[in-house]
N, C-alpha and C positions, 0 to 999 in steps of 0.2 A: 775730485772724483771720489765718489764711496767706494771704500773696500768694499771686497768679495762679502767678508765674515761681517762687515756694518750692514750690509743693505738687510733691506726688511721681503716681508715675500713677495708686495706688489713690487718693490723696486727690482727683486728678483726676475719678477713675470714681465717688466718693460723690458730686461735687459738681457733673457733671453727668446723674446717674440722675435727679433731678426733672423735669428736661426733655425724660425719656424717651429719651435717648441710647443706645446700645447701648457695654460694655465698649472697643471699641474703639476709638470716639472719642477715648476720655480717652488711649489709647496713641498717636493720631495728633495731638494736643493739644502732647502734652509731649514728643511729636519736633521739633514744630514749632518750638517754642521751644528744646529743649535741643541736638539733635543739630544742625537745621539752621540755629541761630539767627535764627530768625525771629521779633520781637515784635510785628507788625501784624500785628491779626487779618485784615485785607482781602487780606493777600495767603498765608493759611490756605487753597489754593486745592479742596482736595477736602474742607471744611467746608462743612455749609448756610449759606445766609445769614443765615437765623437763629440760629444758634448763634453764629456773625461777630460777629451785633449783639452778643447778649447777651456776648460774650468782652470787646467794648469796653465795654462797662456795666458790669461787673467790674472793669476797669483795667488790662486786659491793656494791656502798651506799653512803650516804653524805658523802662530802667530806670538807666541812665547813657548822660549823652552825654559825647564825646569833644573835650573841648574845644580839647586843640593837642596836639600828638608835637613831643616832642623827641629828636632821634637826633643820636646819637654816633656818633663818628669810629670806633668799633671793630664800630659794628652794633646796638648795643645801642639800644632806643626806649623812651622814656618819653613816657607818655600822661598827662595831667590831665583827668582825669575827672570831669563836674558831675553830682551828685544832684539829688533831686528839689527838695528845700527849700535849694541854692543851694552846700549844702557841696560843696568839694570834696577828690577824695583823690587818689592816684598810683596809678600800677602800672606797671612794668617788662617786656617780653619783652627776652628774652637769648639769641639766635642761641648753637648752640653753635660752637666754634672749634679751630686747626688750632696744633699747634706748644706751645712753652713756654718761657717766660721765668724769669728766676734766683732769682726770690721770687714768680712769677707761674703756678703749673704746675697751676694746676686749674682746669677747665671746669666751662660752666655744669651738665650734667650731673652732675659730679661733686656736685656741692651736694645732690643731694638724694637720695634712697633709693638701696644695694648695690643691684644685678642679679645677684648671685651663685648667686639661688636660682632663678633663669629661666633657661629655653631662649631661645638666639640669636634675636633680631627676624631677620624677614627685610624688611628697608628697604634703598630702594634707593640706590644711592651718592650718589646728587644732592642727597639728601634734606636740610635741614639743621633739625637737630631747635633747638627751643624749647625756653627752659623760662622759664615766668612765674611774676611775684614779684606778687602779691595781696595788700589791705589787707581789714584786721577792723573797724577804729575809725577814725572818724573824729578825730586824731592819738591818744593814747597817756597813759594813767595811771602808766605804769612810772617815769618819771625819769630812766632810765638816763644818766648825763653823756656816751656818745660817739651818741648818735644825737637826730636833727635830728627824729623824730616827734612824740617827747613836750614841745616847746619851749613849746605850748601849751596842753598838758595836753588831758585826754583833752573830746571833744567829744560825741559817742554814738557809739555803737556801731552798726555797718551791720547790716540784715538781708540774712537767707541771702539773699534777691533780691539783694539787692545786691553781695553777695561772689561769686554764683556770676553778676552780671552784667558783671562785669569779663573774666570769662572768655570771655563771647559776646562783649564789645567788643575782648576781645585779638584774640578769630581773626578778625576781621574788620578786622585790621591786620598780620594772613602776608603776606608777597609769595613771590611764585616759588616756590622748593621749601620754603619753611619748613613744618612741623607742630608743632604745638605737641604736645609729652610728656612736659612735667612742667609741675607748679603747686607755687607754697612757697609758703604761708603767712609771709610775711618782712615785709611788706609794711608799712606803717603798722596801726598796733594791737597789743593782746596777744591771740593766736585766743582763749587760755583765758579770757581774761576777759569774752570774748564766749561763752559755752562756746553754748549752745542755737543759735545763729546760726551759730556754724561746723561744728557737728557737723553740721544738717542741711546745710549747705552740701556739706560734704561726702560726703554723701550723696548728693546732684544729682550733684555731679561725677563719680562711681564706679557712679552707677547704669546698668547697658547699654544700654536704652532710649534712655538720652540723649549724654552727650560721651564718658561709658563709658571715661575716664580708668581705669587699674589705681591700687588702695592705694598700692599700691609706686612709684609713680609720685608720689603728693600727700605732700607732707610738710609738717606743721606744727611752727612754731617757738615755741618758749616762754622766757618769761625765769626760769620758775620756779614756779608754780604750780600745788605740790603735790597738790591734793586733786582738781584739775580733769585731772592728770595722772592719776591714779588712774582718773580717772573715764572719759578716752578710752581707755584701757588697756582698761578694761571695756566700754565702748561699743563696739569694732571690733575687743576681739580681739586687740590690738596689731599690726594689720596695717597701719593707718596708721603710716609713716616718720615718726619723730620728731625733731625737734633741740633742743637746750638750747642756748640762750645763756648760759653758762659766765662768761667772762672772769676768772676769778678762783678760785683753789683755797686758801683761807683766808677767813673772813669778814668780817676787818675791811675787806681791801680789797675782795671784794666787797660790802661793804655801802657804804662811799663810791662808788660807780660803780654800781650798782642796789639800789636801795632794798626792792625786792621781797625780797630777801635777809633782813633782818632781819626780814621776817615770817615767810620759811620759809628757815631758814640751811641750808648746807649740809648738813649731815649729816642733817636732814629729804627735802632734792632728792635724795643720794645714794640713800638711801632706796627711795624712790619708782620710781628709775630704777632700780636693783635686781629690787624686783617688777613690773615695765612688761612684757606679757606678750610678745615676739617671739616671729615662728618664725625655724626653724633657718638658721643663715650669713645672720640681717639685723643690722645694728649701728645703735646711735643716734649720732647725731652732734652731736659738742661742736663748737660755737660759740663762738670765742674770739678776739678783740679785741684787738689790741696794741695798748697806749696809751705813748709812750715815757715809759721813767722812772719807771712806775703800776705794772704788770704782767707787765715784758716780759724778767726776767733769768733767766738759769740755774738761779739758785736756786728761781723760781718755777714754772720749767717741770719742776722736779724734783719739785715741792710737785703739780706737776697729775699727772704721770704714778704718783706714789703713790694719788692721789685717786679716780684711772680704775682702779687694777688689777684689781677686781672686776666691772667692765662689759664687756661687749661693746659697742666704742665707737671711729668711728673719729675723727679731731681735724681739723677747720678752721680753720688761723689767718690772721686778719683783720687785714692793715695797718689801722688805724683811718685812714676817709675823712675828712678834713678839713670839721667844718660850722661854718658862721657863727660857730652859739651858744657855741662854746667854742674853749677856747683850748690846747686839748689836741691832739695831734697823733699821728700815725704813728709805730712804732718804725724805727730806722734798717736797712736791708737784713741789714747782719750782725748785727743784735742779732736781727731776724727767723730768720735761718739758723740761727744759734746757739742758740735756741728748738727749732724743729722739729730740730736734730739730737738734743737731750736726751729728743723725745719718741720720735722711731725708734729709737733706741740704745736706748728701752728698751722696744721691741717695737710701739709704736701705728703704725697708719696715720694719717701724718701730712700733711696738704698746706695748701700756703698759697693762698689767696682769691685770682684773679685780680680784679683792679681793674677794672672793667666801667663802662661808661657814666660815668664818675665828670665828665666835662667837660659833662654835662649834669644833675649833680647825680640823678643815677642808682643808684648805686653804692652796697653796704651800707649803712646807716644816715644815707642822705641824703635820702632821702624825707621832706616839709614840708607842711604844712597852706601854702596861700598865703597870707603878710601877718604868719605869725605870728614874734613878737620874743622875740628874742634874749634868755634867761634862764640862761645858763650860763656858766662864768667856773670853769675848771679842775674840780676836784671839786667846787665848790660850786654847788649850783643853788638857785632858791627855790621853795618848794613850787606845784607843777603847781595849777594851778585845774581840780580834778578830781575823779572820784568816787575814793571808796577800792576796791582792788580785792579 
């Protein structure tokens, strides 16, 4: 059965025609909740009171509370969010910012879908745009040894409520001019492996009626998963903004660093991302991880820029955030530079990950289930207590 906050407005308009509702209810239902985020029925103020009741006898109602913000020194706020049955997860907004620093030159904007195919926003100067980082799962099946979600292996999987509840609980954490305008799927989880939960999620998010987000604007992030890539491809069109978490342009080493690899190894994901339908001037975007010492030399960035020549694809590279569970670490500034020069020199749009919230454990791959221990120890990790994905 679809939650209250999942259903869409036709599913709304089947499901209250028995109560003899007129079509328009259900489009003033799912305003209520999507556009104006509102999840008390009592205060649904031009619904009958009847209908009031019967929305709370249904289970209309929060669907995360916001348990504590933590905000960083750069702007950046991290929220810990409690579900229904106790779990909790994270989620990030990321103010965007002014300026650039020497391995630091990309904003939060930049992270997520080109605008190359849009006409100019007209926003006003003051304005300062968002863009929030949204979880799928409650922590992560993946393994990957540089991020801090999968440490306690995957827990379940959120529904669409849930995923697109994070987003009523972001905007309800803007101060003064911020607007939020983009949402990543970055967040704790793998989307694909949630695939039925994020696609309709996605859906809420892009549908006009409600937050009426643009495609172009959501981007979901994958570690790899082939078939489910396939399958968004097919599901929207390829108009949802895509990214690949990369790290690795050879299998052996990415398969010591995500394990998801040895079930669909490279030249499977190339593949995929090949046929991934875009329209015209939108690029995918690699996700790429510098681990020093693992990933991070000339030689390897030459191995990536062969790997991409057939994409449309532009490259993010990610100092690795420093977490608890392991003992792996960030490449050093100039081994970072000397990266991204080998990928421009040979034609990619290339930029490096500004390091965001990271003094509040904020920051790429630092997002944690709370409580959970520490299972990592260089490349080696021990197997996730988790489903197979």
């Amino acid at each position: 059965m679809v939650h209250p906050v999942a259903r869409t407005p036709e599913e709304w308009s089947k499901a209250l025609a028995p109560r003899g509702e007129r079509a328009f209810v259900a489009k003033q239902v799912f305003g209520w909740i999507h556009k104006r985020g509102v999840l008390d029925p009592a205060r649904m103020s031009n619904l009958s009171a009847k209908l009031r009741e019967g929305l709370v006898a249904e289970g209309l109602g929060e669907i995360v509370t916001t348990e504590r913000v933590h905000r960083s020194a750069d702007g950046t706020k991290k929220a810990v969010l409690r579900l229904h049955d106790g779990a909790t997860i994270e989620m990030v907004l990321l103010p965007s910012v002014s300026g650039r620093g020497s391995v630091a030159d990309l904003d939060a904007d930049s992270a997520v879908a080109d605008d190359e195919d849009e006409e100019p926003e007209e926003i006003a100067p003051s304005v300062i745009r968002v863009t929030q980082c949204i979880s799928t799962q409650v922590g992560c099946a993946m393994g990957c040894v540089f991020c801090a979600s999968g440490v306690a292996g995957l827990k379940r999987h959120l529904g669409a409520e849930e995923i697109v509840g994070q987003v009523l609980a972001g905007r309800a954490l803007l101060e003064g001019e911020e607007q939020l305008r983009n949402v990543v799927l970055m967040g704790m989880g793998e989307p694909l492996h949630n695939y039925d939960a994020t696609a309709r999620a996605l859906r809420l998010l892009t549908h006009p009626e409600g937050i009426g987000l643009s495609t172009r604007r959501v981007t979901v992030s994958t570690s790899g998963l082939v078939p489910e890539i396939e399958r968004l491809g097919k599901d929207f069109g390829g108009q949802v903004a895509l990214a690949i978490s990369l790290h690795a342009a050879d299998d052996a080493t990415r398969s010591a660093m995500m394990p998801i690899n040895r079930k669909y190894p490279i030249a499977e994901l190339m593949a995929a991302l090949r046929d991934y339908p875009m329209p015209k001037r939108r690029r995918i975007t690699i996700e790429y991880t510098l681990v020093a010492g693992k990933n991070d030399s000339p030689e390897q960035a030459r191995k990536l820029a062969q790997l991409l020549r057939s994409l449309r694809v532009k490259v993010n590279l990610i100092p690795m955030n420093p977490i608890e569970a392991s003992d792996l670490g960030p490449s050093a500034d100039g081994r970072v530079l000397a990266f991204q020069r080998v990928m421009t020199d040979a034609g990619y749009s290339c930029f490096v990950r500004r390091r965001r919230g990271d003094d509040v454990a904020a920051a790429c791959g630092q997002l944690a289930l709370l409580g959970a221990k520490p299972k990592v120890k260089g490349f080696k990790k021990e197997a996730p207590e988790s489903e197979e994905p």
